[in-house]
N, C-alpha and C positions, 0 to 999 in steps of 0.2 A: 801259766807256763811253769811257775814254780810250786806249783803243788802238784799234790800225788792223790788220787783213792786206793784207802784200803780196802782191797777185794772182802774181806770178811766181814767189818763195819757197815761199808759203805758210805763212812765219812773221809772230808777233803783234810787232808794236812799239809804243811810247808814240806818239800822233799829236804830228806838228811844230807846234799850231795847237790853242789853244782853240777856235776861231772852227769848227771843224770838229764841234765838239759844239753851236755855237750856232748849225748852220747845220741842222741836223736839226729845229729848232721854226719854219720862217717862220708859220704861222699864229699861233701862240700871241703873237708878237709882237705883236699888236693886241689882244691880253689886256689882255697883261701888260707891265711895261717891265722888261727885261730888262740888267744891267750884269755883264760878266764882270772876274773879277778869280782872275786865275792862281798858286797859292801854290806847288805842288809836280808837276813832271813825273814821277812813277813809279809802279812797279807798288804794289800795297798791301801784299807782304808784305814789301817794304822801311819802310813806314810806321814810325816810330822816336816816342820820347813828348815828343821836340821839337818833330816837324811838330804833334801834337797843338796844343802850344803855340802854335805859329805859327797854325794855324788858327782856336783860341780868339782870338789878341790881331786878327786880320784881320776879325772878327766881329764882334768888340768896338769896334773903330776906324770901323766902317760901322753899327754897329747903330741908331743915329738917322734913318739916312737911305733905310732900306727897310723892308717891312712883313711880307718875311720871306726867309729866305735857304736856299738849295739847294747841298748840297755833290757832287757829282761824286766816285767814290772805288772802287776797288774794291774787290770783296765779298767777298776774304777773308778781310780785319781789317777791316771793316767795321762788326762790332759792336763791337771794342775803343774804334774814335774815337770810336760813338757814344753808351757808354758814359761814356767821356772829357771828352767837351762838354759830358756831359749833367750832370758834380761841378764845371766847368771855369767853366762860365756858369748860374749859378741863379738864379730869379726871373724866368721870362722873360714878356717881355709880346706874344710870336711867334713861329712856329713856325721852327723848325732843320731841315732835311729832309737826309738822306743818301739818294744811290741809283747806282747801278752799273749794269751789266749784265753777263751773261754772256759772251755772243757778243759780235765788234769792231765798229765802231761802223758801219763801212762793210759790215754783213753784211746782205743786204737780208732775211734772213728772223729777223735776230737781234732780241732785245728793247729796246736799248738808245734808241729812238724813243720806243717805248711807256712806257719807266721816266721818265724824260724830265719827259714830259706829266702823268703823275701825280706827280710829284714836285711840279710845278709848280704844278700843283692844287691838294696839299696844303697850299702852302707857304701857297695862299690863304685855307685853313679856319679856322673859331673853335678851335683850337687853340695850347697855347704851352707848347711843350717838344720837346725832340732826337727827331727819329721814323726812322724808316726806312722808305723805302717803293719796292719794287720789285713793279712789278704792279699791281694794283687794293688794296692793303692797307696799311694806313697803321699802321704799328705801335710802341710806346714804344720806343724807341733802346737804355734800361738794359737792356729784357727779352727783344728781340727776339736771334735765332742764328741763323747760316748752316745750312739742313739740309738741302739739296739743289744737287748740278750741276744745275740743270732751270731753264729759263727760266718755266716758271707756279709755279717752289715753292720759290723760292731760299731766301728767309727764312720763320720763323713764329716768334710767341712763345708758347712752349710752357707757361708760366707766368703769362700775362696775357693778356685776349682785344685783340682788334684793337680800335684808337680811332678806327676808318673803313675804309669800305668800300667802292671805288666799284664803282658794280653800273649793270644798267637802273632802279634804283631808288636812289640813293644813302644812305648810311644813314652820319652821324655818331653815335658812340655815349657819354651822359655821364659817363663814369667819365675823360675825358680831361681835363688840364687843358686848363682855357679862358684865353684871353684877359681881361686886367685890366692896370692898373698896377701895377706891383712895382717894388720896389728889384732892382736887379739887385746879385746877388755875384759877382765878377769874381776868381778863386785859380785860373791857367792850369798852376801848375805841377805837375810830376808825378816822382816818385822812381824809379828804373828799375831800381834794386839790391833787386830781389825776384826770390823763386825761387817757380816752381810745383812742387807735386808732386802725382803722382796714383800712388795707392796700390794696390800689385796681390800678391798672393800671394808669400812669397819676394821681398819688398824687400831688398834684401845692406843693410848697415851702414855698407859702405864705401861706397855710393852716399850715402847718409845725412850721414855723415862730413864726406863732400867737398862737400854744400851748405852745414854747416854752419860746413867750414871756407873758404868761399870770403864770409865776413863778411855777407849777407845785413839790411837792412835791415827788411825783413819776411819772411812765409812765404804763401803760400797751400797749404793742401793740399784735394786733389780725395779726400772718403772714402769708402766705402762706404755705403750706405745712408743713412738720416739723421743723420751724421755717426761712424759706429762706423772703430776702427782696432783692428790687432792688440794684442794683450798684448804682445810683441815689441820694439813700436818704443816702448813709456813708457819707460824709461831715455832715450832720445834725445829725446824731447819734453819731459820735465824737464831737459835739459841747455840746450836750446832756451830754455825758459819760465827759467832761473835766469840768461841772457844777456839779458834782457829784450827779445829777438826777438819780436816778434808774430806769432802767429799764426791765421788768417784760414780757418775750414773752412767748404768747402761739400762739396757732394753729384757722386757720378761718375752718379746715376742722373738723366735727362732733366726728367722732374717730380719734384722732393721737396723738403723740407724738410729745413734740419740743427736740431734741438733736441737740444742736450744736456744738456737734465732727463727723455727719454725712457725711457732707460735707467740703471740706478743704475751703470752701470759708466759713462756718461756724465758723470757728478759730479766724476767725478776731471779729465777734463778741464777742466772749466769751473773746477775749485779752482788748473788748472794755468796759467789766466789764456788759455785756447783761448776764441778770438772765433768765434763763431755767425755764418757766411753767411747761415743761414736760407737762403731761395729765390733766391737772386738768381745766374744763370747763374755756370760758373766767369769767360766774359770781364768782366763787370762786375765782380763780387768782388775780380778783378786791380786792375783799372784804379780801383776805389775805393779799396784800396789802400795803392796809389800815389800817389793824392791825397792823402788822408789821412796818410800821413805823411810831406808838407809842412806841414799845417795844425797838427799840434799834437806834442811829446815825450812828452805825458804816456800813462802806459799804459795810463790810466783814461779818459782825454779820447778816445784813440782808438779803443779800443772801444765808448764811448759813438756817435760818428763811424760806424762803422761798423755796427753793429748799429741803427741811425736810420734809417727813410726819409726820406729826402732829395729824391727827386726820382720817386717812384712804383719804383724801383729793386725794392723788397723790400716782405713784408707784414710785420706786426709784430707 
């Protein structure tokens, strides 16, 4: 949505001009009252877990004086921000809305109009929490993932149903949080010294090695199934767990659960201080995190943090 094609190139560039995304809604302006406020010109896989911050405290600083706020972003790290927002700003008493598009914004047949208008929508529903919404689909931010190049199928959440629908029939649905007064909790920061792993047949040692020797703050690993890893790699995950590294499993498969009392070879993990992702996408899992270990040292405290719903993130 914030890029442009040069008709003569035919390459994509950032547009020189918010005013060029806020020129594609003139009707909705007699909705809605409309105030743009520009934080960051770039693509989204430049996105870094400062802009995150900037974006929180820009939110945070306006959040009295609008009834709800729409972020502009692209969609490839798309669920991490909104992830991000969603541990970043809690207790909301209105809705957060992220949305992108595919195609540039000057493509007359691209979506980037249409994402737009439903965002804008949304932003007005009895909803209050981080969504994403590209399309007619208004979906929780923690749960929602990129799963298609395809302007009708970009996102879905594959592990939570949609919290609105817009149809010829509209259909809000109750399991969304609603609108109320809260306290809001305002902790923008986020720790970047984490490694992912995802786990695949024939992981070398020295791969292993070198994360562990590159000092790591926490760990995320992506495992097999509902959280199973080889016999192989326990020496390295006791060396892990006796540095008091945390670490964070979730699942490499689409829908699943990580439980590790499923299996008794699972025992051993959880005795080795392995924190349970449960459900919650690998980007969310990341990005909580990372929050998480801002908020507390303790090894106990953060497991507790993270194995917690918090924001409809995870079921319990």
């Amino acid at each position: 949505m914030g890029m442009i094609m040069n008709q003569k190139t035919g390459r994509i560039s950032p547009v020189e001009s918010i005013g060029e995304i806020h020129r594609l809604v003139p009707e909705l302006q007699k909705e809605v009252s409309l105030d743009l406020f520009p934080v960051s010109n770039i693509g989204s896989i430049d996105i870094t877990p400062d802009l995150w911050t900037e974006i929180a405290n820009t939110i945070y600083k306006e959040y009295d004086k609008y009834d709800g706020f729409v972020i502009t972003h692209g969609t490839n790290t798309m669920s991490y921000t909104a992830s991000a927002l969603s541990f970043a700003i809690q207790g909301l008493s209105k809705p957060i809305i992220l949305t992108g598009a595919i195609l540039p914004v000057n493509d007359a047949a691209g979506d980037a109009r249409r994402n737009l208008v439903y965002a804008i929508r949304a932003a007005q529903l009895d909803i209050a929490e981080v969504c994403i919404v590209l399309g007619p689909k208004v979906l929780r931010g923690s749960r929602a993932k990129k799963m298609h190049e395809s302007v009708s199928r970009t996102f879905e959440s594959t592990r939570f149903p949609h919290l609105a629908d817009f149809a010829r029939t509209f259909e809000i649905h109750p399991w969304r949080i609603t609108k109320r007064k809260r306290s809001l909790k305002f902790s923008p920061n986020f720790d970047s010294n984490v490694a992912l792993i995802t786990l695949h047949p024939g992981m070398s040692d020295k791969f292993l090695n070198a994360v562990l020797e590159s000092e790591p703050h926490g760990i995320l690993i992506r495992a097999f199934g509902p959280g199973m890893v080889p016999e192989i790699i326990s020496p390295w995950l006791r060396e892990v767990s006796a540095r008091n590294i945390p670490i964070v499993m979730t699942s490499q498969v689409l829908d699943s659960f990580v439980d590790l009392q499923y299996y008794r070879k699972q025992l051993t993990l959880e005795k080795m201080g392995i924190i349970s992702g449960k459900d919650m996408t690998y980007e969310c899992a990341l990005t909580k995190l990372m929050w998480a270990l801002t908020q507390t040292k303790s090894p106990s405290k953060l497991r507790g943090l993270i194995e917690k719903n918090l924001v409809g993130e995870l079921d319990e």
